[in-house]
C-alpha positions as CSV (number, residue, x, y, z in Angstrom):
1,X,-78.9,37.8,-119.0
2,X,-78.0,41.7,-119.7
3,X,-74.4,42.3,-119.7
4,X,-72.9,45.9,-119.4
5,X,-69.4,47.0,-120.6
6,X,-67.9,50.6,-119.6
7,X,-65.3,52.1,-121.9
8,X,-63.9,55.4,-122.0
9,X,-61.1,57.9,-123.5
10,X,-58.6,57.1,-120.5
11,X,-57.9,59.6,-117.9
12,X,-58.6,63.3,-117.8
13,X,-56.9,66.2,-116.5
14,X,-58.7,68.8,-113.9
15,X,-61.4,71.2,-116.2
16,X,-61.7,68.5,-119.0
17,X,-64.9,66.5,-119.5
18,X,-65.0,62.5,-118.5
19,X,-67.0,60.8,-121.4
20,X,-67.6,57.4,-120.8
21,X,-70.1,54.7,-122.9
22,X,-71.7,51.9,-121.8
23,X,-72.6,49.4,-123.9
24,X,-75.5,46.9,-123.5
25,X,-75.6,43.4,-124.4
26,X,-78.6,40.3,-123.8
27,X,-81.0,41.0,-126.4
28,X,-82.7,44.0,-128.6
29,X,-84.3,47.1,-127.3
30,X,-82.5,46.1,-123.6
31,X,-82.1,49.7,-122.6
32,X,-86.0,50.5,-123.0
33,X,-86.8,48.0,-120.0
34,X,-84.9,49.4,-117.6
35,X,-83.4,52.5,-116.1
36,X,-80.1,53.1,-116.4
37,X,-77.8,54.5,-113.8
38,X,-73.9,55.4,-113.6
39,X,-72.7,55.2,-109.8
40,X,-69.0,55.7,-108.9
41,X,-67.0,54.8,-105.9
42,X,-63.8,56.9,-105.1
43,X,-61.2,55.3,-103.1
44,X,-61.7,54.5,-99.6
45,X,-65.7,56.0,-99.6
46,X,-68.7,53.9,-100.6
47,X,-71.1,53.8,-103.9
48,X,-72.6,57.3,-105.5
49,X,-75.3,57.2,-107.5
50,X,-74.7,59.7,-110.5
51,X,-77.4,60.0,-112.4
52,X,-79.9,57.6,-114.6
53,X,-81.8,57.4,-118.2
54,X,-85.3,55.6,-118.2
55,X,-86.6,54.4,-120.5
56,X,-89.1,57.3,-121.3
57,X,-86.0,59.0,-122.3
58,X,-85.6,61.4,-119.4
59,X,-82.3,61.6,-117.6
60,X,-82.6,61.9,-113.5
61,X,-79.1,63.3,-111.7
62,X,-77.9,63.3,-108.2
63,X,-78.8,67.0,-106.9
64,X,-74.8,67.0,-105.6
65,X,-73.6,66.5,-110.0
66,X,-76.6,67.8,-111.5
67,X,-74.8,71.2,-112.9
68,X,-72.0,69.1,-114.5
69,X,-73.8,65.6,-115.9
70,X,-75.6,64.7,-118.9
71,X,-76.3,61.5,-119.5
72,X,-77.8,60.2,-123.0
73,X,-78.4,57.1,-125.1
74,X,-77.6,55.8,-128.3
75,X,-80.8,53.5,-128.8
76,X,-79.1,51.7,-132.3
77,X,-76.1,50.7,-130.9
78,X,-77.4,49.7,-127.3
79,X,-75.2,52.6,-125.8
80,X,-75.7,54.9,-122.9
81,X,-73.2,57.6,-122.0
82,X,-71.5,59.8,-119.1
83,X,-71.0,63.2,-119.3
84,X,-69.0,64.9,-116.2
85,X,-67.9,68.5,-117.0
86,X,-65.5,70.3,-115.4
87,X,-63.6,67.2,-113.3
88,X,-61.5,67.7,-109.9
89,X,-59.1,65.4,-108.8
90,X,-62.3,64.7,-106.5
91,X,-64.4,62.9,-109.3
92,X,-61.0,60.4,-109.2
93,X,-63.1,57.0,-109.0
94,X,-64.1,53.5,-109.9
95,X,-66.9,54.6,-112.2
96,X,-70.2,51.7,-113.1
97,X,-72.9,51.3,-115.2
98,X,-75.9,49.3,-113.5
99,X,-79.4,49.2,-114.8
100,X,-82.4,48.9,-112.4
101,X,-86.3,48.0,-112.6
102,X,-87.1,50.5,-110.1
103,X,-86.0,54.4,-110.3
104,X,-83.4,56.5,-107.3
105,X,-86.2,59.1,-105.8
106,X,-84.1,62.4,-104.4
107,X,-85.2,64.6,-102.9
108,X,-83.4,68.1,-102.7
109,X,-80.4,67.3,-101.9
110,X,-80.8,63.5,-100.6
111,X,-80.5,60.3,-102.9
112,X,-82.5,57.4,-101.4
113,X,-80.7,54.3,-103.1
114,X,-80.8,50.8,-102.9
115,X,-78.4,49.3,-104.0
116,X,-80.2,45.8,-104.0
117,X,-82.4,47.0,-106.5
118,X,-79.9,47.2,-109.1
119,X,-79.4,44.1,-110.7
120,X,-77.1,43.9,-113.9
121,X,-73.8,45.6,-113.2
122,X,-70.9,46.5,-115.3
123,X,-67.5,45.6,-114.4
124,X,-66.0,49.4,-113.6
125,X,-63.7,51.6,-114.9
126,X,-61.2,53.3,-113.6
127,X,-61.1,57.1,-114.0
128,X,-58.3,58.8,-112.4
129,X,-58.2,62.8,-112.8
130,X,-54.5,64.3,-112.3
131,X,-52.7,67.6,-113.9
């Protein structure tokens, strides 16, 4: 089974950048079978899908973070990272790796998730962003 682990710097203050690393576990090459997603949930509100890397190598973001994300792997070390530029106290949230089979199609301004679809989670991190 492919295990995910998020780790990051800690929190960040408002205009820094959140960096966070997921690491992939289950086997060699995992990350090329799959596409993988960060999603976030701030308190109180439901799951947002960030952004994704498939496995061709191109990155896909949510229209609503797609000025401020990058999102990029590190194919030797089984490693995909967050990139958030420029965080509010709004970006405050639980944030999640999750790798899926099947891809998030937006349109141009609307994600169409399922969530269902996505079926190796990671645990969550907390990423609080405070002055």
């Amino acid at each position: 089974q492919v295990q995910l682990q998020e780790s990051g710097p800690g929190p960040v203050k408002p205009g820094e950048t959140l960096s966070l690393t997921c690491t992939v576990s289950g086997g060699p090459a995992t990350t090329d079978y799959y596409y993988w997603s960060w999603i976030r949930q701030p308190p109180g509100k439901g799951l947002e899908w960030i952004g994704a890397g498939a496995y061709t190598g191109t990155s896909y973001y949510s229209p609503a973070l797609k000025s401020r994300t990058t999102i990029s792997r590190q194919r030797a070390e089984n490693q995909f990272t967050l990139q958030l530029s420029a965080v509010t106290p709004e970006d405050t949230a639980v944030y999640y790796c999750a790798s899926s089979k099947t891809p998030v199609f937006c349109g141009d301004d609307v994600c169409s998730v399922r969530w269902e679809e996505f079926e190796y989670w990671g645990q969550g991190t907390q990423v609080t962003v405070s002055s």
